[in-house]
N, C-alpha and C positions, 0 to 999 in steps of 0.2 A: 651435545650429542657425544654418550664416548665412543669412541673408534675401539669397534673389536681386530681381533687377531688375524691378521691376513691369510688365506688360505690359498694355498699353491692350484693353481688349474693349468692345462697346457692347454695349447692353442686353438687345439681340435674340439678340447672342452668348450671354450669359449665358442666354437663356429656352431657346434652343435647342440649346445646347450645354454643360448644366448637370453632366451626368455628366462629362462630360472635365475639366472647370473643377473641379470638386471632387477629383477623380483631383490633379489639380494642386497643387490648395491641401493635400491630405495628403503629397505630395511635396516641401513648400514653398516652393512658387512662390505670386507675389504679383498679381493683379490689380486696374488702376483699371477702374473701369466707368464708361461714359461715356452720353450720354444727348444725343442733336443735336450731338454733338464735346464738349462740355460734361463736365469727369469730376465723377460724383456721389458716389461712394465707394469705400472699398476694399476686397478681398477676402482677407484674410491669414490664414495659419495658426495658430492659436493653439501657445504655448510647451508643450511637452509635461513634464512631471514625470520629472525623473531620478531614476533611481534609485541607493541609495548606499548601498553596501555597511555590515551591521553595525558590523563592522571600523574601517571608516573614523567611522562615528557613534561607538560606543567612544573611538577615539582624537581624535576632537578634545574630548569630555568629561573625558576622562582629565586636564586640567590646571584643571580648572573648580573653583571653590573647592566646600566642602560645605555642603551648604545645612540649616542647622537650624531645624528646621518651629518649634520655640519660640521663638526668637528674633523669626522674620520673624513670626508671630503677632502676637507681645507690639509691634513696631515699627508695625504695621498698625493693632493697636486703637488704639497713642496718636496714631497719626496720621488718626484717623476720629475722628468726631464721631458718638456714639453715642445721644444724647438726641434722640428723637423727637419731643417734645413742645415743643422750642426750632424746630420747623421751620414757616415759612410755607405750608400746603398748600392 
């Protein structure tokens, strides 16, 4: 999504004109809000979650090594410390 141009509102704008202002930010436009000319924050659209195709999750695992549950297990315990009683609590 590109991020257009932030446009200056002051406060009063936002109190009173908070439906349109929101209309906006879902269409992703960006506003500062300002407060005696002063900007105090900003207003932005949050990143929406793409969606992506089976297919394409498939094929980019498809070259991934295989992953063997006993292994990474056995590599886990020897790299934990497993004795409770050695511990500061």
């Amino acid at each position: 999504m590109a991020e257009h141009a932030s446009r200056e509102i002051t406060q009063r704008e936002l109190r009173n004109d908070s439906g349109a202002i929101m209309r906006g930010v879902e269409r992703g436009e960006s506003f500062t809000i300002t407060r005696n000319g002063t900007p105090i924050g900003r207003l932005i659209p949050i990143r929406r979650r793409t969606f992506v195709p089976r297919a394409e999750v498939m094929a980019a695992f498809a070259t991934a090594p295989v992953l063997d549950g006993s292994r990474l297990r056995s590599d886990l315990d020897a790299a934990m410390d497993h004795d409770l009683t050695d511990r500061d609590w």
